[in-house]
C-alpha positions as YAML, in Angstrom:
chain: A
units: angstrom
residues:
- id: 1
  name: UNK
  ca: [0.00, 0.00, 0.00]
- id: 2
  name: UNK
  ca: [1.31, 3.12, -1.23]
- id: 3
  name: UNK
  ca: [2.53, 6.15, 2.01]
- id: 4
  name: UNK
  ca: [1.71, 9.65, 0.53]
- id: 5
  name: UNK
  ca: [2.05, 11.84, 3.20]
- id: 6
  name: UNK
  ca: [4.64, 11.59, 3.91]
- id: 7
  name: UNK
  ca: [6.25, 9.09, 1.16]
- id: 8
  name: UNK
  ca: [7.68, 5.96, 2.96]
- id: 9
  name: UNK
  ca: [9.52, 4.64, 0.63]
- id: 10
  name: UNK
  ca: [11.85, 5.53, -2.80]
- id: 11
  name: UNK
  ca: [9.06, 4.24, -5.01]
- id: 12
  name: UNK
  ca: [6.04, 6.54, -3.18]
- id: 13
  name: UNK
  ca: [8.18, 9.76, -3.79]
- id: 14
  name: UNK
  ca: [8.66, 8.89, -7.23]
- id: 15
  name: UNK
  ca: [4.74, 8.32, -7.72]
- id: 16
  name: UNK
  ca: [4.26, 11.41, -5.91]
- id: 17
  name: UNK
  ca: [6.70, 13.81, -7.84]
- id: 18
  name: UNK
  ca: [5.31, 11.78, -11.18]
- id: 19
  name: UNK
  ca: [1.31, 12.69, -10.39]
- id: 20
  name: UNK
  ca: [2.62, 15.79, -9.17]
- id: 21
  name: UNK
  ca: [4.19, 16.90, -12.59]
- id: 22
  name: UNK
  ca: [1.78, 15.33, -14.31]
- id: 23
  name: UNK
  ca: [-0.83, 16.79, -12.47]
- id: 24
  name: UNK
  ca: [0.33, 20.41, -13.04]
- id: 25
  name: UNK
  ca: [0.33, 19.77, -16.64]
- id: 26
  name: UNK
  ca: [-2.82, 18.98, -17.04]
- id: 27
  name: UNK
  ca: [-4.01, 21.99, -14.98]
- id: 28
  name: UNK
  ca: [-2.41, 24.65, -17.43]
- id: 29
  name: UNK
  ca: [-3.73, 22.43, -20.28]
- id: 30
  name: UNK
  ca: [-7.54, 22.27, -18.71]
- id: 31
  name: UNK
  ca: [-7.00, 26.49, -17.57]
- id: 32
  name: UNK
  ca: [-5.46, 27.36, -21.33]
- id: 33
  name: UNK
  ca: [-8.85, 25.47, -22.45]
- id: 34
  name: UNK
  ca: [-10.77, 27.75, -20.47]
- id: 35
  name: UNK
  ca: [-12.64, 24.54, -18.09]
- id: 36
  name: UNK
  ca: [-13.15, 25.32, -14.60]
- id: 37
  name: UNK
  ca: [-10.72, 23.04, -13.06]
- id: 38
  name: UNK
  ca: [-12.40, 22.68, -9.72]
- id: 39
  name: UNK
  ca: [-15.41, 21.33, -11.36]
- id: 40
  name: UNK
  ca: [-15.17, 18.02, -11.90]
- id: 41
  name: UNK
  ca: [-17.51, 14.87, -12.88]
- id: 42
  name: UNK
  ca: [-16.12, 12.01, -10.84]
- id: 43
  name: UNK
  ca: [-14.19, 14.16, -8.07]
- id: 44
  name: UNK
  ca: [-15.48, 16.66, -5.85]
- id: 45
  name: UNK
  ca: [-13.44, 19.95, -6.26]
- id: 46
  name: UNK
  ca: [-13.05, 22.32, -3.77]
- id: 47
  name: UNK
  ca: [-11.40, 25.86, -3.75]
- id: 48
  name: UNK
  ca: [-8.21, 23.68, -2.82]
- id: 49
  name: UNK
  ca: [-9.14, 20.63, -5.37]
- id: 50
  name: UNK
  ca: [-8.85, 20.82, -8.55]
- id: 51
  name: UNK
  ca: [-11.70, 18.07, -9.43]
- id: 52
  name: UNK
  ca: [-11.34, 17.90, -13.16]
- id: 53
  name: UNK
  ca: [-7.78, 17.73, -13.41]
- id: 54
  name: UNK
  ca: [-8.19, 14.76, -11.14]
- id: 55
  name: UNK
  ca: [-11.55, 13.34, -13.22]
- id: 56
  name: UNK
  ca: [-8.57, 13.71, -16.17]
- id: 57
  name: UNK
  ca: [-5.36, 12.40, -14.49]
- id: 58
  name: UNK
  ca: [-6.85, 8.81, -13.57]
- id: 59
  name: UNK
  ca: [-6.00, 7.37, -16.83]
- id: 60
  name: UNK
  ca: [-2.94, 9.13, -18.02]
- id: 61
  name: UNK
  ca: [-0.74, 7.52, -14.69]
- id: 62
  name: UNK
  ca: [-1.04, 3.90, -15.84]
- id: 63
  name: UNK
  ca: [-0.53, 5.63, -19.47]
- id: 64
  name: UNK
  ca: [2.76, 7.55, -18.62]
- id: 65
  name: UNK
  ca: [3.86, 8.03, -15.53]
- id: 66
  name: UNK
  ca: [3.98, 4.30, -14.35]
- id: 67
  name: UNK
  ca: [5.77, 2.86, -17.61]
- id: 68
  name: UNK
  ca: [7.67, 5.73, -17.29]
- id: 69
  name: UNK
  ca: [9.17, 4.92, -13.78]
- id: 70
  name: UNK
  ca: [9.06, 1.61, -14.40]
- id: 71
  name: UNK
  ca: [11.77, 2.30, -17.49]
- id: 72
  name: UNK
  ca: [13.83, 4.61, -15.21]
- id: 73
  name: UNK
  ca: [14.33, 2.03, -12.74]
- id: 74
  name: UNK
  ca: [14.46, -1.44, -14.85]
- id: 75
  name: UNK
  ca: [17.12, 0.95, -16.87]
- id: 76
  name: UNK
  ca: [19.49, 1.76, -13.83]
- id: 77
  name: UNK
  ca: [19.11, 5.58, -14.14]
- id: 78
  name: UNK
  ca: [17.46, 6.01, -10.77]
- id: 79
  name: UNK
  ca: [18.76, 3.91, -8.16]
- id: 80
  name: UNK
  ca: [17.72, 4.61, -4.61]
- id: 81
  name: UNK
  ca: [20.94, 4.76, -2.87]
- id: 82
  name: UNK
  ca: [21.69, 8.39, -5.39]
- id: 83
  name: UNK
  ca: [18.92, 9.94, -5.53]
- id: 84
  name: UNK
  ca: [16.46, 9.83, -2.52]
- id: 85
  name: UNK
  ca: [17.10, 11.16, 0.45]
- id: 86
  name: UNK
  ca: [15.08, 11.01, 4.03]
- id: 87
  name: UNK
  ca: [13.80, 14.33, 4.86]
- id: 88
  name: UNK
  ca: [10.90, 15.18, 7.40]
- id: 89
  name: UNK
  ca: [10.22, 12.08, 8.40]
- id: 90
  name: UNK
  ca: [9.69, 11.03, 4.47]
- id: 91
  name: UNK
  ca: [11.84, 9.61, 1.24]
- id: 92
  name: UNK
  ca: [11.60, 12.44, -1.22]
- id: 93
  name: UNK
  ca: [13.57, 12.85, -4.53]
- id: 94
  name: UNK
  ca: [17.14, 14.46, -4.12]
- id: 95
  name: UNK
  ca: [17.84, 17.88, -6.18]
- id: 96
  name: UNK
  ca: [20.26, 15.35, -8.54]
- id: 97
  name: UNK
  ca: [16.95, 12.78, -8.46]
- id: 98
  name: UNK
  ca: [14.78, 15.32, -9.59]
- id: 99
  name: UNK
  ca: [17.04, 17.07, -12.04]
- id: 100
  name: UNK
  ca: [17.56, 13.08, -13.88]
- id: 101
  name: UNK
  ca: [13.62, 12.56, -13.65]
- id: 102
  name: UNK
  ca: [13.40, 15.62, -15.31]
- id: 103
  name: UNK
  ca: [15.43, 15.52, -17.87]
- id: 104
  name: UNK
  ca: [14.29, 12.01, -18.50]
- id: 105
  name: UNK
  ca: [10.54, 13.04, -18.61]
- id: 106
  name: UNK
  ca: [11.19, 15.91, -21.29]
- id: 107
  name: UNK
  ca: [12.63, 13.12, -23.47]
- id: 108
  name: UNK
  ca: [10.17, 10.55, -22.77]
- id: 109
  name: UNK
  ca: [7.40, 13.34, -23.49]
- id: 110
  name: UNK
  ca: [8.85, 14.45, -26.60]
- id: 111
  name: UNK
  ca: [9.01, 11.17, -28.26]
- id: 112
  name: UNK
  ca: [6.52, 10.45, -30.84]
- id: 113
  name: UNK
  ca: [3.78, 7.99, -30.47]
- id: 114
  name: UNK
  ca: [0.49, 6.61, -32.16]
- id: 115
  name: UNK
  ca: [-1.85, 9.42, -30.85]
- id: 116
  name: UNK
  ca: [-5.58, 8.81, -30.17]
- id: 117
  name: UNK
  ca: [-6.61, 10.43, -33.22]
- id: 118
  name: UNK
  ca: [-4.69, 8.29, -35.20]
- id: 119
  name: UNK
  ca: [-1.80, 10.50, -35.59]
- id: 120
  name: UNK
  ca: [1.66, 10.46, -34.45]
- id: 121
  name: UNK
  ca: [2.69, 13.33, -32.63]
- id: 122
  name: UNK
  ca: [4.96, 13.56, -29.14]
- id: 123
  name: UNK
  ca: [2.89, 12.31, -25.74]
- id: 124
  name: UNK
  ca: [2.83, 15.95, -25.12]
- id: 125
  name: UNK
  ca: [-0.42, 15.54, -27.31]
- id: 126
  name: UNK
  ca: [-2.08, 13.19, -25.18]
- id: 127
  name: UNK
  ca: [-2.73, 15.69, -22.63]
- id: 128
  name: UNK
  ca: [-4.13, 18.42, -24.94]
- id: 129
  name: UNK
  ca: [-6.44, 15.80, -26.71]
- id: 130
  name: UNK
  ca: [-7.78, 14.47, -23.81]
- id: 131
  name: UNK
  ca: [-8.23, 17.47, -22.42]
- id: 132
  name: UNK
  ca: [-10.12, 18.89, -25.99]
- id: 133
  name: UNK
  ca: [-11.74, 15.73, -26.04]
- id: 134
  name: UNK
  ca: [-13.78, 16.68, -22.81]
- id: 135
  name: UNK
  ca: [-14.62, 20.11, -23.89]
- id: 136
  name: UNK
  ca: [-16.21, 18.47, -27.27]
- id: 137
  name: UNK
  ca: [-17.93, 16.21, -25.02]
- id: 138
  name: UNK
  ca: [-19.34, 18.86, -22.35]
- id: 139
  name: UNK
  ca: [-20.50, 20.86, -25.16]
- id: 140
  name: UNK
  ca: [-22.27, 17.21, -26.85]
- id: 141
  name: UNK
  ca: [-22.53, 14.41, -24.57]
- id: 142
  name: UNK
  ca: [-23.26, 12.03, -27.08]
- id: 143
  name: UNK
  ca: [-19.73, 12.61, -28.86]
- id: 144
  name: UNK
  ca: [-17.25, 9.76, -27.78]
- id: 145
  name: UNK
  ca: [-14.46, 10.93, -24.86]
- id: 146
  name: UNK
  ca: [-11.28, 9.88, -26.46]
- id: 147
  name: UNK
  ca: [-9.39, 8.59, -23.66]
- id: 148
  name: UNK
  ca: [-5.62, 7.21, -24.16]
- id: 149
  name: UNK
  ca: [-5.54, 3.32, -22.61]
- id: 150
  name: UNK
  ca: [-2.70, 0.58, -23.35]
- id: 151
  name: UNK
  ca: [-2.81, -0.90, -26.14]
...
């Protein structure tokens, strides 16, 4: 079972910085598209919560972020020894953690990928056609919500 607050272990910090830059992604994508972002379907939003970038989020982690760790770690890049450190009580990524997952995630991002819409385009797009994809389906509910799921 998976510590959040605060992370236990190398592997919740990593899920946590992930969803967090993931997260904040999809808020300045959902924001640019002019959504309310604290009005969500599934989630209850709050003036803290943003509910629709979490309504959003839920299928883009097993999509992106997971494989994505999962390739950072099978590879060797991260190991937990270099870059975690304890800190309040928690594991949290160190600055030379955060700068490789970083750096990783930019190039992971960038590369180009069957999109939902049949193109290829970097993952980038995933966000901004998911996100375009709810707005077509708020404004006609009986238009499809193209979600990105594993093939």
């Amino acid at each position: 079972m998976r510590s959040r607050r605060p992370p236990r272990t190398p592997f919740d910090a990593l899920c946590g910085f992930g969803y967090g830059v993931l997260w904040n992604a999809l808020l300045l994508r959902v924001e640019l598209r002019g959504l309310d972002p604290y009005t969500g379907v599934l989630h209850v939003g709050s003036a803290r919560h943003a509910a629709l970038v979490s309504d959003l989020i839920e299928p883009l982690r097993t999509y992106l972020v997971d494989p994505f760790h999962g390739q950072l770690i099978r590879s060797g890049q991260l190991r937990a020894e270099v870059h975690f450190e304890p800190n309040a009580g928690g594991v949290y990524l160190s600055e030379a953690g955060r700068r490789l997952w970083l750096q990783a995630w930019s190039a992971f991002m960038a590369e180009p990928i069957l999109l939902c819409d049949g193109n290829t385009g970097p993952r980038w797009e995933l966000l901004d056609q998911l996100v375009q994809s709810f707005a077509r389906w708020v404004d006609d509910p009986d238009r499809p919500l193209q979600v990105p799921l594993r093939r």
